[in-house]
C-alpha positions in Angstrom: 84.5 93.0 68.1 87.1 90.4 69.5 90.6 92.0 70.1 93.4 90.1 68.4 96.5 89.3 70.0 98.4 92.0 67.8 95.9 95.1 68.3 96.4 94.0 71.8 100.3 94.3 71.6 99.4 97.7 69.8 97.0 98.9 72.5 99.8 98.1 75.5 101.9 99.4 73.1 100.0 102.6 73.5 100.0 102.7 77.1 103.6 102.2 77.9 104.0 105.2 76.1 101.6 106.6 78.0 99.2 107.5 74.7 96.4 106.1 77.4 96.0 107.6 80.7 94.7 105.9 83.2 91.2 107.7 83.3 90.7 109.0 79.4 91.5 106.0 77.3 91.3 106.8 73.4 89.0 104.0 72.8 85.8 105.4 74.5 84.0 101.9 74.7 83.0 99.4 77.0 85.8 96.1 77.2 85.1 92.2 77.8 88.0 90.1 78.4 86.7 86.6 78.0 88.1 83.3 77.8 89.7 83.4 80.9 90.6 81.5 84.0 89.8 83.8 86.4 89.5 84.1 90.2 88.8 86.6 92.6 87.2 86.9 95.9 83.5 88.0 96.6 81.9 90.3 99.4 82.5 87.3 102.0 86.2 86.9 101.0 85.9 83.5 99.5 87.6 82.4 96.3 85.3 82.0 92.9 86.1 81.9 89.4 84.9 83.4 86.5 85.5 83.4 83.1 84.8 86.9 81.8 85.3 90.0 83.0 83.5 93.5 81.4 84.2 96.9 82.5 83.7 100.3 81.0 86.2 103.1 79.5 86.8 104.4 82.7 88.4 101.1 83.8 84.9 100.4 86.2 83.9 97.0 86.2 80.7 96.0 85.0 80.0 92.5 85.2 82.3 89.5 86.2 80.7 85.6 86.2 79.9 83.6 82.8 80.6 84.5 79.4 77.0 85.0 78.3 75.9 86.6 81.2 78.7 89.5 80.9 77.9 89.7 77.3 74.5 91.1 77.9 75.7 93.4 80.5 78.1 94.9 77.8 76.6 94.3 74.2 78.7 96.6 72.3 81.8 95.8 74.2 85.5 95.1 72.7 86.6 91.5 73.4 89.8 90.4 74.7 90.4 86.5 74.4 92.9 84.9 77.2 93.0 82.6 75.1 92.3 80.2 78.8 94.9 81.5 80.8 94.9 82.4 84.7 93.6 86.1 85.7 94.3 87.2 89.3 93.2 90.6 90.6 96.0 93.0 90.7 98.4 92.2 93.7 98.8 94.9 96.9 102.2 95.3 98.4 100.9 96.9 101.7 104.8 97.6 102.4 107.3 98.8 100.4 109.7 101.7 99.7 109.1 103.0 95.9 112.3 104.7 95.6 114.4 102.7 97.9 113.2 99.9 95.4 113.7 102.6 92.2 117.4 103.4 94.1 118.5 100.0 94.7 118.0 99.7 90.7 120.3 102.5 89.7 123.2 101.3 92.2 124.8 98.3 93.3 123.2 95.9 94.5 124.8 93.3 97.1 121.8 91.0 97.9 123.1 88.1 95.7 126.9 87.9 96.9 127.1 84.8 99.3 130.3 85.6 100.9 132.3 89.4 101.5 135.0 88.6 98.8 132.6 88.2 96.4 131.2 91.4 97.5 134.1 93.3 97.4 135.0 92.5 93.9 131.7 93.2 92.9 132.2 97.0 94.5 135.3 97.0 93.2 134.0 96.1 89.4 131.3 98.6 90.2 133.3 101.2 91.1 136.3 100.9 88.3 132.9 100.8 86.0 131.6 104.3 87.2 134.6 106.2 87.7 132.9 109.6 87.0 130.7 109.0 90.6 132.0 111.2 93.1 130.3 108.5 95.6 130.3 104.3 95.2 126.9 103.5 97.3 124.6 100.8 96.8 122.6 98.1 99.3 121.9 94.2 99.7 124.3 93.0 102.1 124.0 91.0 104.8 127.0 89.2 106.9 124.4 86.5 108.5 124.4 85.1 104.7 128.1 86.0 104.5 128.6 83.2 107.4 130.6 86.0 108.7 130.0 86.2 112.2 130.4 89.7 112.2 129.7 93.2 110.5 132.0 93.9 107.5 135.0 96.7 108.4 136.3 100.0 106.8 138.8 98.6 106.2 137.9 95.8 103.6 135.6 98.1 102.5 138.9 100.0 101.2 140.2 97.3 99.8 137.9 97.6 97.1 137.7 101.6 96.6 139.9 103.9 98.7 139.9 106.7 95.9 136.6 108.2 97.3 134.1 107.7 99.9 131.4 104.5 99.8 128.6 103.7 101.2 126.7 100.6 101.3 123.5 99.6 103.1 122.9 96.8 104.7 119.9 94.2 103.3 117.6 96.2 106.1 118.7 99.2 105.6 119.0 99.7 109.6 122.8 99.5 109.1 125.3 101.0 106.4 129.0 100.4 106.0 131.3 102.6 105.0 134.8 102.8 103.7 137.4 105.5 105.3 136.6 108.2 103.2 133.3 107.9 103.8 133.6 108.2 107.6 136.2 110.9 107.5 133.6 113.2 105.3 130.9 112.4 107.8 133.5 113.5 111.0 132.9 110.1 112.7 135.9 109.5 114.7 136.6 106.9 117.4 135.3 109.8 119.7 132.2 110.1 118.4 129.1 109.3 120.7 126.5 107.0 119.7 123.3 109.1 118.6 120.2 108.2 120.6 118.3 105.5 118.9 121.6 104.5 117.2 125.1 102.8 117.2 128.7 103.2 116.0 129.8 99.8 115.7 133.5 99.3 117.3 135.9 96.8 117.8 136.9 95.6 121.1 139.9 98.7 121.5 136.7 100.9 120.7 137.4 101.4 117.6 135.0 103.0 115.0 134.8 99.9 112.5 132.6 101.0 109.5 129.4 100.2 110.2 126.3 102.1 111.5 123.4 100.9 112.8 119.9 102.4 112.2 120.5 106.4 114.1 123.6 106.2 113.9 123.3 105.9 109.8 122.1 109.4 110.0 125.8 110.8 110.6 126.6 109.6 107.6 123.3 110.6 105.4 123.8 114.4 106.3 126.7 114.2 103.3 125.7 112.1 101.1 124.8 113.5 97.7 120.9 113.9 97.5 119.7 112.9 94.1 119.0 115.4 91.7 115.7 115.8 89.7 116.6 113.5 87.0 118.0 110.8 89.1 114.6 110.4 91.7 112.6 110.4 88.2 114.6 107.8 87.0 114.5 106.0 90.4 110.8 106.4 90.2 110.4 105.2 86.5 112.4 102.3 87.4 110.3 100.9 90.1 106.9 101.7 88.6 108.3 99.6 85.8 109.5 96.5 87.6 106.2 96.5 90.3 104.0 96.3 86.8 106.5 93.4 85.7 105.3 91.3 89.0 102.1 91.9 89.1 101.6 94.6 91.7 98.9 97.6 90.6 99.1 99.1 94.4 101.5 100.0 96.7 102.0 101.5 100.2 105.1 103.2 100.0 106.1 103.3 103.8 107.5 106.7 104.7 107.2 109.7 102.0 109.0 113.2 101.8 107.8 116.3 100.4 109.7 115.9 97.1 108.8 112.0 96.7 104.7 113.5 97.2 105.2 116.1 94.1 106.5 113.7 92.3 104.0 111.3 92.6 101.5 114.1 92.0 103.4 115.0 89.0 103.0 111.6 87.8 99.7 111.1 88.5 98.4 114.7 86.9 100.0 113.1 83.3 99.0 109.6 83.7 102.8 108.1 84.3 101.4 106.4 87.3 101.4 102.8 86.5 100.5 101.3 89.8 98.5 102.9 92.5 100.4 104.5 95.3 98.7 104.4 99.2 101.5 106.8 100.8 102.6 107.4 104.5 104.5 110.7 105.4 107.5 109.8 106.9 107.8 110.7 110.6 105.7 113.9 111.8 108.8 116.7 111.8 108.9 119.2 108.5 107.7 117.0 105.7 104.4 116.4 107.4 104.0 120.2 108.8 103.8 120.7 105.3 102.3 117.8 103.8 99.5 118.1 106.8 98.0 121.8 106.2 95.1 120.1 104.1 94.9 116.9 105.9 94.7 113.7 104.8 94.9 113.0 101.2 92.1 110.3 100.6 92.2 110.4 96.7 94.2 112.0 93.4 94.5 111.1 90.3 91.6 109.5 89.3 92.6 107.5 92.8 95.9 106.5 91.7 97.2 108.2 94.6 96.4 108.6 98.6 98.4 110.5 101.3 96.2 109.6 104.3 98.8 107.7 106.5 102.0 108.7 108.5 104.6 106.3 109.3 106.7 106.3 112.4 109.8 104.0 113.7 109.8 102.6 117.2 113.1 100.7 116.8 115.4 98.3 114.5 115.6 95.3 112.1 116.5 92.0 114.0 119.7 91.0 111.6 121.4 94.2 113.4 120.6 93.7 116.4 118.6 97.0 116.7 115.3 95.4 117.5 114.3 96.2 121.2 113.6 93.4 123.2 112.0 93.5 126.9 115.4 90.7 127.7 118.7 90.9 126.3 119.8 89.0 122.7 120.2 85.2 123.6 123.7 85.8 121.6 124.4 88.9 123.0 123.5 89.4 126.2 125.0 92.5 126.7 122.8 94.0 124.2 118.5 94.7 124.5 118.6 96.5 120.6 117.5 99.9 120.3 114.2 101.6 121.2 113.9 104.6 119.1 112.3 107.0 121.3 110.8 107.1 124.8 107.1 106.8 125.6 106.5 110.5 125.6 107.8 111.0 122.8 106.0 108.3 120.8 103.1 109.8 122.5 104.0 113.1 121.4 104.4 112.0 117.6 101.1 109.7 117.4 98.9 112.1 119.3 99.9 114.9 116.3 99.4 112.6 113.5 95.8 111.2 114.8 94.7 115.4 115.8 95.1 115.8 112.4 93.0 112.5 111.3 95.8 110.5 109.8 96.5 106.4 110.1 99.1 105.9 112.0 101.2 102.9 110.8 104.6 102.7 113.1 107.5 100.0 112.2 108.0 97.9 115.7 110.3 94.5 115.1 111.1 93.6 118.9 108.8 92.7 121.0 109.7 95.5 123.4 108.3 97.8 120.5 105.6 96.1 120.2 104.8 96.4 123.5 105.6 100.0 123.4 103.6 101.1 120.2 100.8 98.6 121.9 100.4 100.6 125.4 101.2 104.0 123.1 97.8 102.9 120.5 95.8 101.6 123.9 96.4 105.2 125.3 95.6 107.5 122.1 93.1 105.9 120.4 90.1 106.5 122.6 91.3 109.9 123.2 91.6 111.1 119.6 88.3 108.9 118.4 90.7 107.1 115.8 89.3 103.5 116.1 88.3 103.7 112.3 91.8 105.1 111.2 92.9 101.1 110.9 96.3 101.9 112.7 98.8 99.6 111.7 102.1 98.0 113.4 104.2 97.3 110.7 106.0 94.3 110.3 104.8 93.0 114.1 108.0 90.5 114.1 108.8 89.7 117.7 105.5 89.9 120.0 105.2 88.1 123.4 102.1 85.7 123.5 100.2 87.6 126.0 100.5 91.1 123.1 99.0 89.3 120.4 96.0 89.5 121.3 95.7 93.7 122.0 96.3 93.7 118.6 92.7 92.4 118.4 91.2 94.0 121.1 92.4 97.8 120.2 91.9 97.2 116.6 95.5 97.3 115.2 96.2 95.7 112.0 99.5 93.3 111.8 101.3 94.5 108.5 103.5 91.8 107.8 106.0 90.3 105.4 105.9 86.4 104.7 109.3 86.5 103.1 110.8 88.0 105.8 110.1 84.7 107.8 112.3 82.6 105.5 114.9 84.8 104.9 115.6 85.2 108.4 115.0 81.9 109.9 118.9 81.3 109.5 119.6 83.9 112.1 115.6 84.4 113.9 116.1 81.8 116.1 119.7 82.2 117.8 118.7 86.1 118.1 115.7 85.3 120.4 115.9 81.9 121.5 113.2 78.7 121.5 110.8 80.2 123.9 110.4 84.0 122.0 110.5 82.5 118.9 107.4 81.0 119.5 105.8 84.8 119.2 107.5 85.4 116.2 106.2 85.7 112.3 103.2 84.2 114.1 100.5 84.8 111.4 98.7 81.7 111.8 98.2 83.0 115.8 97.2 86.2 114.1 94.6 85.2 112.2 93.0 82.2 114.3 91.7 85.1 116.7 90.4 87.2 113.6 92.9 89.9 113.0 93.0 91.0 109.4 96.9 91.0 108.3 97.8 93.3 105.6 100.9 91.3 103.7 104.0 92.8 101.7 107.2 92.2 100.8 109.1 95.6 102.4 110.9 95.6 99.3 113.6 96.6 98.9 114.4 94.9 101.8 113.1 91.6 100.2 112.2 91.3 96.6 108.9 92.8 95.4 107.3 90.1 93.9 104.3 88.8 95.5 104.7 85.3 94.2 107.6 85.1 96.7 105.6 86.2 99.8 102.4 83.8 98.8 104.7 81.2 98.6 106.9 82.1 101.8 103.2 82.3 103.4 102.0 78.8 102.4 104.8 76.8 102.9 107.0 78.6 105.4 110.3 77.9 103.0 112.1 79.5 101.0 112.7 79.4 97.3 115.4 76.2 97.6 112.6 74.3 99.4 114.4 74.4 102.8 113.3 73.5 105.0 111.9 70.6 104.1 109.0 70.6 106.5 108.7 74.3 107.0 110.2 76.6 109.5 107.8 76.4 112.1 104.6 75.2 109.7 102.1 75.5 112.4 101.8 79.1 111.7 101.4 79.0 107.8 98.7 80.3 106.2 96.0 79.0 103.5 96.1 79.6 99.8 92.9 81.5 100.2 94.6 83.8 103.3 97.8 84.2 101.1 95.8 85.2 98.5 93.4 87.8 100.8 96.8 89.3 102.5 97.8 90.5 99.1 94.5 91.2 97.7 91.4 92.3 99.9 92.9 92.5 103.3 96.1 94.6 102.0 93.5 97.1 100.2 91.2 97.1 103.7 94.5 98.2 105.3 94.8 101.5 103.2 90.8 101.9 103.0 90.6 101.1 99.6 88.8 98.0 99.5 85.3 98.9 98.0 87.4 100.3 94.7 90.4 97.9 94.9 91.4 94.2 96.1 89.0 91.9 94.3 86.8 91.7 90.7 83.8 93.0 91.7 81.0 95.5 90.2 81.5 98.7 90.6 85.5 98.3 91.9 88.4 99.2 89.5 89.9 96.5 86.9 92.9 96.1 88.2 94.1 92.8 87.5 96.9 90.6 85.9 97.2 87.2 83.9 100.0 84.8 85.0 101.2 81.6 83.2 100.4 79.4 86.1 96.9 78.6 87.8 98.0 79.3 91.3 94.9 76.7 93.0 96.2 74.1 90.6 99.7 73.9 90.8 101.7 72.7 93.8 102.3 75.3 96.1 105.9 74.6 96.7 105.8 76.4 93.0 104.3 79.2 93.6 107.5 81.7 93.8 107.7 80.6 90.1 104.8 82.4 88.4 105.1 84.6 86.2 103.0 87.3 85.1 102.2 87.8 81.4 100.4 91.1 81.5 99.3 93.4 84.0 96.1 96.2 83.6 95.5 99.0 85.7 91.9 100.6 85.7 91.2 99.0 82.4 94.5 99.8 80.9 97.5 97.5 80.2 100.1 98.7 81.8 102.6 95.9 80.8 103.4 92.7 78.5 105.8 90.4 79.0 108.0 90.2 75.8 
């Protein structure tokens, strides 16, 4: 039977309301969708089209390549018609923070204001709006956009709400401003000492100012109001709804606690789990004592969820000036940014993770990190027998020429975020000067000596749609076209190696890429249909894509209305 468009509204329908799980669809019978555009890659990575697509009630595929011959794999199939338009596989976000993106949805966010006054009077709009909040807190901003030329104060912060403490983090979320309430709760005086791995931003009388960069932050987050029940479930709901409304049917949420695992267990047990999650345990202190006893979680939920990775911090974001570089900032030379721990205790920290057989994926930005977690990988990984873990540096901003190419030779995987290339080529430059820059957001130097990089979007940091990072990856601007000839184009990547980063190479990262990252046989049907043929169009328009629908394992999982 072919499906009409309105008993496929019904059966999506169905599934938003979670009638279908993921594994035990009602309908227990095989499904063609047909008609379509499609493309995927094959075992050799390489681009190929198809136009129909079977797979079986447990969301399997069957068959993928010409209409008549996936037909006769699947003769008493349900047809879905396309009706002609595109069909992708399902998009991978190897980095991202589910609840920091679910958060970010339920509070202010600051990533569009352009300058602080429109800022403040959006906090102070927000906060007249939700008087009942014993806290005003949300995230997005960033003074390089602001044209500031310098972190935001307590005291404008008060301009805006002085009734009761706020707390706003910065785009990164390595910094967080706060008004006076807010640092009077947290007992940070002008006397306070800067925390290891952290700094109290002052003025030039040493003056506390408002701000905290990335340890430092953690003065303030001992009293802030942890969400209740309700709220993370919200948070949660939130951001499994708008990463099914941009195409992504996996995740790796980067850095997990013990409550944000039984949640995502929770979901998973009663089929609420609309994309996949690939989750790291964040740092190795209580929350991976306890999450560790069993060792690594390689599947749950009919493999919507995987706890087999720990995530670790070796320093800053660049924007903050927290990054660790081997020389000082070129506009601060006063200042090398902020390594997070020493080399024992990175030691310390990877040698428990991999003794307990876990990837280790570890967040380096400057390329003093790099070199850090680098030498730290070189000296575990033959001790521990871990080559086959795929360790990972995330993000792998800032790396000195003669580093790239350990990543190769140990076998680390660069995690990194196209979009984070143009969003901080207003800034990238006049932090590290001509010569380090040349290091920097180097994919194309990445993947001319064969490394595999794993792409994302670090949302919430940058926006989760993966349109955005293919595009930021192929063309090296950003969404106003600028600049016109790319920032730094000699390191942009293929549409093909866009398209693997988010696809194959992002599931290979998480060790899921014989069940997830193309339309083969035998792999999971995870895949969406967009309104524009991506290898058609130009790619300057590729940030405007849109998806239509998105299906996890053979169920839809969302329609655009």
């Amino acid at each position: 039977m072919r499906l009409q468009p309105s008993l496929l509204s019904s059966l999506l329908t169905l599934a938003a309301c979670g009638v279908l799980s993921t594994a035990h669809a009602d309908t227990r019978i095989d499904t063609i969708i047909d008609n379509a555009n499609g493309y995927t890659l094959d075992a050799k990575g390489d681009v190929v089209q198809f136009a129909s697509l079977a797979f079986d009630d447990n969301g399997k595929i069957l068959a993928v390549g010409a209409a008549k011959d996936v037909a006769a794999k699947a003769p008493r199939a349900r047809h879905v018609d396309m009706g002609g338009r595109t069909v992708l596989p399902g998009l991978i976000d190897a980095h991202g923070h589910i609840f920091g993106l679910g958060q970010m949805l339920t509070q202010l966010d600051l990533s569009g204001t352009t300058t602080l006054a429109q800022a403040l009077q959006d906090i102070k709009t927000y906060a007249r709006a939700n008087a009942g909040n014993a806290w005003v807190r949300g995230r997005g901003w960033n003074q390089e956009v602001w044209k500031l030329g310098r972190f935001p104060t307590a005291k404008e912060l008060d301009s805006a709400v002085s009734d009761r403490p706020a707390w706003f983090g910065r785009v990164d979320d390595h910094a967080g401003w706060a008004n006076s309430r807010a640092l009077a709760l947290a007992g940070i005086t002008d006397q306070t000492p800067d925390p290891a791995g952290g700094r109290i931003v002052r003025d030039a009388d040493g003056h506390a100012t408002g701000v905290l960069v990335d340890a430092a932050k953690g003065l303030m987050e001992k009293v802030l109001p942890q969400p209740t029940e309700a709220e993370a479930r919200t948070m949660l709901d939130r951001s499994l709804a708008k990463m099914a409304s941009v195409g992504l049917t996996s995740a790796h949420d980067a850095g997990i606690t013990v409550n944000e695992d039984r949640l995502y267990r929770d979901y998973a047990d009663h089929g609420k789990l609309t994309t996949r999650i690939y989750a790291m345990i964040g740092g190795t202190g209580t929350d991976f004592d306890q999450l560790a006893k069993n060792g690594p979680l390689d599947s749950y939920g009919h493999d919507m969820y995987a706890l087999r990775a720990v995530k670790l911090y070796a320093d800053g974001a660049l924007g903050s000036r927290g990054a660790a570089l081997l020389a000082p900032y070129s506009d601060d030379p006063h200042s090398h940014g902020l390594l997070f721990h020493s080399d024992e205790e990175v030691n310390f920290m990877i040698a428990k993770a991999m003794q307990k057989g876990y990837q280790v994926n570890i967040h380096a930005i400057g390329d003093a990190s790099n070199r850090q977690i680098l030498d730290a990988f070189a000296r575990n990984i033959p001790v521990y027998h871990t080559e086959a873990n795929r360790n990972r540096i995330e993000h792998a901003q800032i790396v000195t020429l003669e580093d790239i190419p350990r990543f190769k030779t140990i076998g680390i995987i660069p995690s990194m975020q196209p979009t984070h290339a143009t969003s901080d080529k207003n800034m990238a430059e006049t932090r590290v000067g001509h010569e380090r820059i040349k290091g920097a957001y180097a994919w194309r130097t990445f993947l001319q000596q064969g490394s595999r990089i794993a792409c994302g979007s670090d949302f919430p940091v940058e926006a989760p749609n993966p349109f955005f990072g293919i595009h930021a990856a192929v063309t090296r601007q950003d969404a106003g076209g600028n600049p016109i000839a790319g920032w730094y184009p000699e390191q942009e990547m293929s549409l093909k190696e866009a398209f693997r980063c988010f696809t194959l190479d992002a599931a290979y990262a998480g060790h899921q890429e014989k069940t997830l990252g193309s339309l083969e046989v035998g792999k999971y049907a995870d895949f969406i249909v967009v309104d524009r043929d991506m290898f058609k169009i130009s790619p300057y328009d590729i940030y405007k894509i849109g998806v239509l629908q998105t299906w996890v394992a053979g169920r839809p999982v969302y329609q655009k209305k």
